[in-house]
C-alpha positions as CSV (number, residue, x, y, z in Angstrom):
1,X,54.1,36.8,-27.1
2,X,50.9,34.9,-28.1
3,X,51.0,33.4,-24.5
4,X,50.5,37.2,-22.6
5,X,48.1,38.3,-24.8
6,X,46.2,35.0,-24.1
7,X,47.2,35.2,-20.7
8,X,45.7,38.9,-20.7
9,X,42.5,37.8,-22.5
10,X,41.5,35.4,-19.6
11,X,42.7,38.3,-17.0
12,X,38.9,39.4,-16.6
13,X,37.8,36.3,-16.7
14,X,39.7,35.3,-14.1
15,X,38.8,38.6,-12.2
16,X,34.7,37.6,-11.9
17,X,36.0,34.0,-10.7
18,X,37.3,35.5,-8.0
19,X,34.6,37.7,-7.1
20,X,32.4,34.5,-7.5
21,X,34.6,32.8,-5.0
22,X,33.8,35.7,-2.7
23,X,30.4,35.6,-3.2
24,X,30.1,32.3,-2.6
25,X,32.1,32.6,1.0
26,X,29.8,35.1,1.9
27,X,26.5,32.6,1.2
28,X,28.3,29.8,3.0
29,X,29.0,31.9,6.0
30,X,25.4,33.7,6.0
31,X,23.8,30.1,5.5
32,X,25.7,28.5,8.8
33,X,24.8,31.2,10.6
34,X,21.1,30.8,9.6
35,X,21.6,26.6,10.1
36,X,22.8,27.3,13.6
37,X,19.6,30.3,14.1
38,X,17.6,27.6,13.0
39,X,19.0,24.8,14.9
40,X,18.5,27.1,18.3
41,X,15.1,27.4,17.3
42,X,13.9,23.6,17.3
43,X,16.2,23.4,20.4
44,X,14.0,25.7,22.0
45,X,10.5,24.1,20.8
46,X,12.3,21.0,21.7
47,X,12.6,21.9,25.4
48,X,9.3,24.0,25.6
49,X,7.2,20.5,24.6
50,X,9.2,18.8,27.9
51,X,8.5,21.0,30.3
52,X,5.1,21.0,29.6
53,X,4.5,17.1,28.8
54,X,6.5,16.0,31.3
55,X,8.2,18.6,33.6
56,X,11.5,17.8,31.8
57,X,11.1,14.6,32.9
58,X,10.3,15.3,36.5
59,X,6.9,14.9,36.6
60,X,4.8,11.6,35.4
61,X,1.7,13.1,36.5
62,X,1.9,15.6,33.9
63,X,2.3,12.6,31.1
64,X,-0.8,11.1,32.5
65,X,-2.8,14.4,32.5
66,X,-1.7,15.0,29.1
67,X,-3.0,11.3,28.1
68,X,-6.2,11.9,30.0
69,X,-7.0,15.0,28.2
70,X,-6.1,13.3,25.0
71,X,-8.7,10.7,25.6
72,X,-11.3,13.1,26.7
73,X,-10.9,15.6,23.8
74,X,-11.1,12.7,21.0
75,X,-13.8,11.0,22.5
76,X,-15.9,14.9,22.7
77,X,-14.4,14.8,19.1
78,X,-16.2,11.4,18.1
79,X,-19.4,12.6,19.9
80,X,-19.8,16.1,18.3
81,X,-18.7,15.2,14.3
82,X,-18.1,11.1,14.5
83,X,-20.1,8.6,13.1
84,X,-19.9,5.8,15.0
85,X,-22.5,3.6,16.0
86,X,-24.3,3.3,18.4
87,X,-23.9,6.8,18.8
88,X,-23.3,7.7,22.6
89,X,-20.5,9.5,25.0
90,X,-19.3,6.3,26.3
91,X,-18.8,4.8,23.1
92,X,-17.0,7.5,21.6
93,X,-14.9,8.1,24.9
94,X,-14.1,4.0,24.7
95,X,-13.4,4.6,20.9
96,X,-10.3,7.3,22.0
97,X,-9.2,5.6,24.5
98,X,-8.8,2.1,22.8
99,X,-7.1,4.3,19.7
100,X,-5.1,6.0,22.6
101,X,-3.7,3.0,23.5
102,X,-3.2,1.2,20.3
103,X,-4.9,-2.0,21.8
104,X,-7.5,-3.1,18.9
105,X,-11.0,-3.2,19.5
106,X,-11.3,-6.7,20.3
107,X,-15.2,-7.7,20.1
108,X,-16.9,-4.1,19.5
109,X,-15.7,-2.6,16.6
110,X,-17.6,0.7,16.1
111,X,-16.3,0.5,12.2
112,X,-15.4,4.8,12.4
113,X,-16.1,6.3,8.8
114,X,-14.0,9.2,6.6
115,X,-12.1,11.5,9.2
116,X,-12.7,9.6,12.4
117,X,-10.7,6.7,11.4
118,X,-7.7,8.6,10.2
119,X,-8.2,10.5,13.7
120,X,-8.2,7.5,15.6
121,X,-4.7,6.7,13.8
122,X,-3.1,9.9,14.6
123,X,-4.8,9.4,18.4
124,X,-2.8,5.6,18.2
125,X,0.4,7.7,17.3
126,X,0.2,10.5,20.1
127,X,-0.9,7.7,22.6
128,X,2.1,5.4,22.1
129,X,4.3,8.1,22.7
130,X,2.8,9.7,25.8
131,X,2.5,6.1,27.1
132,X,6.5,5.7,26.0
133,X,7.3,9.2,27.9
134,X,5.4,8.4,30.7
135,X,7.3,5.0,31.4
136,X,10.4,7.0,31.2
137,X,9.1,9.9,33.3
138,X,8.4,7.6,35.8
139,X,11.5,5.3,35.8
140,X,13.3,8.9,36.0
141,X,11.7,9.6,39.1
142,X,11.4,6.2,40.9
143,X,15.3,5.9,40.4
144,X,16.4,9.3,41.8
């Protein structure tokens, strides 16, 4: 006797457990469906930034463009707000595209101050990998 009316005591309790339990379905369900939403999404960015780096891989020319205007933009960059010395187009444009291409600057070393060297390490990072996509662009298209 003691047992039902425990038994009954925990009967509502039991009741909101459940509806918990449903809840919670619900969330998992909506929450997948917004994962895979969301995983569609960086597919499609994924596949936009191909076809215009590198033509989905079809076109190295693209790569190169894509480094050349990298090199050109910096370097107007390090002309307009840089500080590096002596202060003149070439130099800056020498600047990007030594940082483009991660070489070091050997003998000259324009010694960038504040902003311009952190730019010339994010410049090092995009120019490996448009160098890196352009290899494989191109060993795509020599090989078909």
């Amino acid at each position: 006797m003691r047992l039902k009316a425990l038994a009954r005591g925990f009967a509502p309790l039991a009741e909101r457990l459940k509806a918990l339990a449903r809840g919670l379905a619900l969330l998992e369900a909506r929450l997948k469906a917004l994962a895979e939403g969301f995983g569609l999404l960086v597919e499609f960015i994924g596949l936009t930034v191909l076809r215009f780096l590198c033509g989905y891989g079809e076109r190295p020319l693209r790569t190169l463009w894509w480094f050349s205007g990298l090199v050109i933009v910096f370097g107007l960059g390090y002309f307009l707000f840089g500080e590096l010395q002596p202060h003149n187009f070439s130099n800056c444009l020498y600047y990007s595209l030594v940082s483009s291409t991660a070489l070091g600057y050997g003998g000259w070393a324009p010694e960038p101050q504040g902003w311009a060297q952190a730019m010339g390490a994010v410049q090092s990072a995009f120019g490996i990998f448009l160098m890196a996509l352009f290899v494989a662009t191109f060993t795509r298209w020599v090989t078909r």
